[in-house]
N, C-alpha and C positions, 0 to 999 in steps of 0.2 A: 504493500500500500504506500510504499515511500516514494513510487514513483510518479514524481510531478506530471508528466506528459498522459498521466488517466486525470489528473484531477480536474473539476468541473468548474463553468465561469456564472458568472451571474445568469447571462441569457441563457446556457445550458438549463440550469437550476430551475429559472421560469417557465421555461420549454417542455421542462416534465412537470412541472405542476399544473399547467394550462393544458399540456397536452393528453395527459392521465384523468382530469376533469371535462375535456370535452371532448368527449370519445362517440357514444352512440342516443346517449341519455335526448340530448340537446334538439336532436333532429325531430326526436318523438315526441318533443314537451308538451305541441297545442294540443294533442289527442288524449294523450296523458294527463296531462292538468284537467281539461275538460271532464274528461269521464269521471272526475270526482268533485267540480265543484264549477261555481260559475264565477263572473269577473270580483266579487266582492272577497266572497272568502278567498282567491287567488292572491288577491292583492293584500291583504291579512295576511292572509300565508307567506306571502316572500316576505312579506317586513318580517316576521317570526325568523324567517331562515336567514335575511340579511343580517340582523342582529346576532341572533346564537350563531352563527356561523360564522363572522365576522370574529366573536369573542373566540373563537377556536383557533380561527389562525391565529388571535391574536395569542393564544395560548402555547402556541408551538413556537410563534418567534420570539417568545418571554423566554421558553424554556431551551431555546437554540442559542438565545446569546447567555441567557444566565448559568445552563450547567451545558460547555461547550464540550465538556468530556464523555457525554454521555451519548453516543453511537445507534444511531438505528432509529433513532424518533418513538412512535407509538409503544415499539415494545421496551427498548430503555427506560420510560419514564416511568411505565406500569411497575417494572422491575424494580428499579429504585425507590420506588416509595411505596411498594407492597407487597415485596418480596418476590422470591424465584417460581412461585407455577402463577402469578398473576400477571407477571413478566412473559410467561412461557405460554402462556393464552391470551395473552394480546398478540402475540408475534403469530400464533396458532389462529389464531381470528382471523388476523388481517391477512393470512396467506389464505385462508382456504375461500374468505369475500376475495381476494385480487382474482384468484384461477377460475373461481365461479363466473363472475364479472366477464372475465376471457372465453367461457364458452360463450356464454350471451352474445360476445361482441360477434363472433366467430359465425351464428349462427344470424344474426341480423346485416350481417357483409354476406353472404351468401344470398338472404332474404331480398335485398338489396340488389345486388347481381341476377335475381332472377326479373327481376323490370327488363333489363336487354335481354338475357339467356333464361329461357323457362324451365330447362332439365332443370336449374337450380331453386322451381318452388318457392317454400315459403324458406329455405334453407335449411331443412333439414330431409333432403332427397340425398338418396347414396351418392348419386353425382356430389351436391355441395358438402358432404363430408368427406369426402374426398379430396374435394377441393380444398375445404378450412384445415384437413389437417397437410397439405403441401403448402399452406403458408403458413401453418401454422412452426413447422419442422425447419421451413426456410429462415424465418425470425428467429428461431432455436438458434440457426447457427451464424447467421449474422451477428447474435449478440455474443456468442462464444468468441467473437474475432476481436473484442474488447468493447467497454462502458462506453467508453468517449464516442467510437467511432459511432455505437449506438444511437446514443443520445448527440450528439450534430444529424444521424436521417431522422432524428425525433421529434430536432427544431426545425428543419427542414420542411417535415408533414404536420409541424403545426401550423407554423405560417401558411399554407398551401389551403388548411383546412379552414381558417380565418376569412378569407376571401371570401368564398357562396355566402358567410353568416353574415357579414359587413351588406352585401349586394340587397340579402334577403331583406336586412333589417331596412337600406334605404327605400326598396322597392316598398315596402307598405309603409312607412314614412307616409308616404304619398300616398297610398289607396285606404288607407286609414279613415274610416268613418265611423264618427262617434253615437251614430242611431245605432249602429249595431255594436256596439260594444255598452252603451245604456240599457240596450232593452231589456235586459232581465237581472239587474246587477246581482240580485243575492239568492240567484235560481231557484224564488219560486213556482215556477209555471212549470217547475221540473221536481214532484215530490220524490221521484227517487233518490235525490241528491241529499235528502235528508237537512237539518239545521245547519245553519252555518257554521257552528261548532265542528259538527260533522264533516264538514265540506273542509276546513280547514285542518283536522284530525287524517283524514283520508288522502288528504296530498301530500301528508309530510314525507314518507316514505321514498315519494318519487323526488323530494328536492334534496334529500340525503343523496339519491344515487349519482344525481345530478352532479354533487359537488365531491364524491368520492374523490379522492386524491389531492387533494385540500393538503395534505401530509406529505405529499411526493419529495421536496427539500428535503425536509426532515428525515427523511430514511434514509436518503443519500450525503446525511451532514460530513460523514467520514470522506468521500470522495470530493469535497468541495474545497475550492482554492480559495475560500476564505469563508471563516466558520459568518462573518456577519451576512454576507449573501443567503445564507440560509431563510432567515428571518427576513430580508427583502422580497426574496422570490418568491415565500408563501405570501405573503401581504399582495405583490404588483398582480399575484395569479390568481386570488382571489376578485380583487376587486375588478380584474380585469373580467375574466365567467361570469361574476355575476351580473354585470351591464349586459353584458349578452345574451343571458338566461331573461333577465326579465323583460327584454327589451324581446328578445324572439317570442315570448310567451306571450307579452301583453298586446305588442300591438297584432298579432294571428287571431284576437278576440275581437279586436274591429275587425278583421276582415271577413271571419265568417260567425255566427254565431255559435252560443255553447254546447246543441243539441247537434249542429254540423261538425262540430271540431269531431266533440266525442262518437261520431261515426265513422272517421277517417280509418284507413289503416298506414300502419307507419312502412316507413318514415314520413311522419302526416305533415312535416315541412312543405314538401315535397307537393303533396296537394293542394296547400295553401299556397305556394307562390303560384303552381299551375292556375287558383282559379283567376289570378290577377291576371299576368303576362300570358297564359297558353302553354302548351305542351313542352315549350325548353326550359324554364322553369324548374319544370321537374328533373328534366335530365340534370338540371345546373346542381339541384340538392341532394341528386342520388348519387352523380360524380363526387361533389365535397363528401358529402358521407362517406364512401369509399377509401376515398383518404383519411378520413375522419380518424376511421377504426382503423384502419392499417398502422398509424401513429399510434392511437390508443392502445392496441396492442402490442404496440414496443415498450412504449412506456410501462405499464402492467407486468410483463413480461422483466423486465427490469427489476422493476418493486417486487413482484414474489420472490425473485431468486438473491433481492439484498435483505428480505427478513430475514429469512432463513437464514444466512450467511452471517449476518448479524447478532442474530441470536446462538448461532453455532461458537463463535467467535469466543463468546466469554462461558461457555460449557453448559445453556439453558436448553441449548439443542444437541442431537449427536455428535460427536466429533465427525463424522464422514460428512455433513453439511458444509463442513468448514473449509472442503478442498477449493484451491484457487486453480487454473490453467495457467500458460504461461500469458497469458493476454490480460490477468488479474481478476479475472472471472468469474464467480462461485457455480464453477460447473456445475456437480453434483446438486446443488440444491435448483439449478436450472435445468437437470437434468430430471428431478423428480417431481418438477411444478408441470411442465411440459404433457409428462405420463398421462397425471391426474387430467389436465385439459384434455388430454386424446381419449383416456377413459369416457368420460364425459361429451365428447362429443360422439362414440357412439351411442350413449345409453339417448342421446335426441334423438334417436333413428328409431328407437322405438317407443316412444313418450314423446310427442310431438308440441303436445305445452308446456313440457317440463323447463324448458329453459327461461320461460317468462318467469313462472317460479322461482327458478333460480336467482335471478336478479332480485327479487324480491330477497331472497332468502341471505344474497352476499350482502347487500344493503342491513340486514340485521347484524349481520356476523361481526359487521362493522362500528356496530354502535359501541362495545363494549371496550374495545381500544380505546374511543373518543371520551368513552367517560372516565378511563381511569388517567388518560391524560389529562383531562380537564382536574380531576382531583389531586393528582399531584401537582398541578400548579398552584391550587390551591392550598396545598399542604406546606410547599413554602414560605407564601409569605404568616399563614398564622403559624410557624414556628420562627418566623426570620429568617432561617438559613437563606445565603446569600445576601441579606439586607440588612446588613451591620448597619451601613451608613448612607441607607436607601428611604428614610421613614415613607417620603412622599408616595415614592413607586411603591413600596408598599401598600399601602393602602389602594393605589389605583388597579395594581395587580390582582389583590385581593376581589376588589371589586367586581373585574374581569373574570375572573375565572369563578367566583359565584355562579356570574348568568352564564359562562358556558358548561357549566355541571348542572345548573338548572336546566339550561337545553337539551343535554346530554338525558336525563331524566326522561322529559317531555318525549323525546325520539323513541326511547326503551314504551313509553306508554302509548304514545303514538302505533308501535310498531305492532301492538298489540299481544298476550298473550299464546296466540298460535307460532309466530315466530319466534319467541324465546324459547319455547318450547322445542322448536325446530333446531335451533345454535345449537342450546343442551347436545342434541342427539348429535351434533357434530363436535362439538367440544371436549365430551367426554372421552374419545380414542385418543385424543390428542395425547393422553397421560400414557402412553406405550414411549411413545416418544423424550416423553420428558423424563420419565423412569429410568430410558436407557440412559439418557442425561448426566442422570444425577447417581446411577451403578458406574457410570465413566470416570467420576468423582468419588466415588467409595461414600458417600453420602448419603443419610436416608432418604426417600422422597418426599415427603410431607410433614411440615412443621403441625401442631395442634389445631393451627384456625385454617392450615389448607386443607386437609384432614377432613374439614366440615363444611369450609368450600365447594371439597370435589363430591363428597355425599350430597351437597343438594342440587351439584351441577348434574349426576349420576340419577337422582329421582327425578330429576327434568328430561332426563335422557330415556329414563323410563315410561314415564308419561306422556314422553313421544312418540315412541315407538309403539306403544300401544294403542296413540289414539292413530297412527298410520295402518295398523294393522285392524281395529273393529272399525276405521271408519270414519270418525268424528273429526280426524285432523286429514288434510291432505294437501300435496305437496302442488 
């Protein structure tokens, strides 16, 4: 790792946080937001996500310049301030939502390619999985050739992918009309949609998935040619996606109404610029997508194989996670994120909704990283560490990471019962892993409160699998 010519620049650092955040999410928002709520709760809703999420990064770039030592972002932090299987399941979390997230992408780039080529379906025809995994095995070994060279085609296909979303947003600029975007602001002519409560409950989901990689700096703080860039690039990336999120969201609501959005099929961009300009339109937003996800999945791709790597590094993962190539690599753990995606892509060959699920489901996986970040930032300033002769930033810090552990809350209640439920059942095996971990160390596995942790992660695990198997829960 001492070698400077992998280390990463500021626009690298932006480039996988914008480019990990606007992957496939973006393209689908109008249809997606629609189907659960109309212009009022939407607009409640993003101030909800601009806020807490805002406090998030801010919570990562507190904790990127104040513990500069501390390697790997989400799962470090968990680690450090809650010990080694709470460390060891955030890093287990956030790997198994990045490879989930990968099939998604995998199978909506194919879904996507079947607009021009029909063998490819809705994408998941043996053709398009065939297809998804020869790029998928191609980006394997692209990235195997080194970090850097990676992440430069990363910033490459962000920039590239920016373009259709700038066009989109000017092109209804202009065709923007405020009758239809008034006429039913808080959807009641639509009782499915339920209270605005409801409506604003039912979208959270989709604006978590939206800003997933919010953290992408932060996992890569160790390969950065200056630890303060960390904390820049999550700040410039954020607030850069979210102008974009809400600005493609909101004005798609002047252009068609709430009952049309939520009929669309995605990439429902794609049909909203068609009904403005005509049939190029669409080609315009199903080419940017294309690109979209080809970036998103490098980026991704990247992030799974530096948790693992990361976590291996200080002994919370196997030792054989920890091999590097000669290119600085973390082979082996990009060799076994890789697997899991190709697993996964055939099991869509026969469960053909299953992957919509899945998004849903890595979106969960993901909450539980954010909150134990969000509580160790917290955790510093009410003990002071690091704020001898900080009073002021204390207290603002403090402040901060309240409302992003209060957000962090709301998301876990948001997300509902069935999907904590569902982590559980993926969380639980994770302790094979960490066992060997911690046998590699001559160490027991579990202290007394993780002990009681994993028993009621394990009754959550049970209670899933049962209610997948009578019935009551399903994937």
């Amino acid at each position: 790792m001492s070698d400077t010519t992998q280390k990463l620049r500021l626009g690298a650092l932006v480039a996988l946080v914008v480019g990990s955040m606007v992957g496939g999410g973006i393209f689908s928002l109008p249809q997606n937001m629609a189907a659960s709520a109309d212009v009022g709760a939407i607009l409640i809703g993003w101030g909800i996500t601009a806020v807490g999420m805002l406090t998030l990064a801010f919570v990562f770039q507190t904790l990127a310049n104040r513990k500069p030592n501390l390697d790997g972002g989400v799962y470090a932090y968990a680690k450090a301030g809650f010990g080694d299987y709470m460390g060891f399941s955030s890093a287990w979390g956030y790997w198994i939502s990045a490879w989930l997230g990968n099939v998604g992408y995998f199978v909506l780039l194919f879904s996507t390619l079947g607009y021009f080529f029909p063998i490819f379906g809705e994408g998941n025809t043996p053709a398009a999985i065939i297809g998804a995994s020869v790029v998928l095995w191609a980006v394997h070994f692209l990235v195997l050739r080194g970090i850097k060279e990676a992440a430069f085609i990363n910033l490459v296909t962000t920039v590239a992918k920016i373009v259709p979303l700038f066009l989109f947003i000017l092109i209804c600029l202009f065709a923007f009309k405020l009758d239809i975007f008034t006429a039913d602001i808080w959807g009641s002519m639509n009782p499915d949609l339920g209270s605005v409560m409801n409506q604003v409950r039912n979208m959270m989901l989709v604006t978590v998935w939206v800003f997933i990689g919010i953290e992408g700096a932060s996992i890569f703080s160790a390969r950065a040619e200056k630890r303060s860039d960390v904390g820049k690039a999550t700040i410039i990336g954020f607030v850069t996606v979210l102008l974009l999120l809400v600005l493609v969201n909101v004005l798609s609501l002047g252009i068609m109404t709430q009952p049309e959005l939520a009929k669309l099929q995605n990439p429902s961009m794609a049909a909203v610029l068609e009904h403005v300009v005509g049939h190029w339109g669409a080609v315009l937003i199903s080419v940017g997508l294309i690109i979209s996800l080809v970036g998103a999945l490098l980026s991704w791709v990247l992030l799974c194989a530096e948790i693992l790597f990361a976590a291996a590094k200080d002994h919370t993962m196997p030792e054989f996670l920890r091999r590097e190539n000669a290119n600085h690599v973390p082979a082996n753990a990009l060799w076994l994120t890789n697997a899991m995606v190709q697993l996964f892509l055939i099991v869509t060959l026969f469960s053909a909704s299953t992957y919509l699920s899945l998004i849903y489901l890595a979106t969960s996986m993901i909450l539980v990283p954010y909150f134990w970040s969000a509580a160790y930032a917290l955790l510093l300033p009410i003990r002071g560490e690091t704020y001898e002769q900080d009073g002021r930033d204390r207290n603002k810090d403090l402040a901060i990471a309240g409302v992003a552990l209060v957000y962090a809350v709301w998301l876990l209640y948001a997300g509902g019962v069935k999907y904590l439920l569902l982590s559980a059942l993926l969380y639980a095996p994770g302790a094979i892993l960490f066992a060997k971990a911690k046998h590699e160390l001559g160490q027991p596995i579990f202290t007394n409160v993780e002990k009681l942790i994993f028993a009621a992660v394990v009754i959550g695990a049970l209670a899933a699998a049962y209610g997948l198997y009578d019935g009551f829960l399903t994937l």
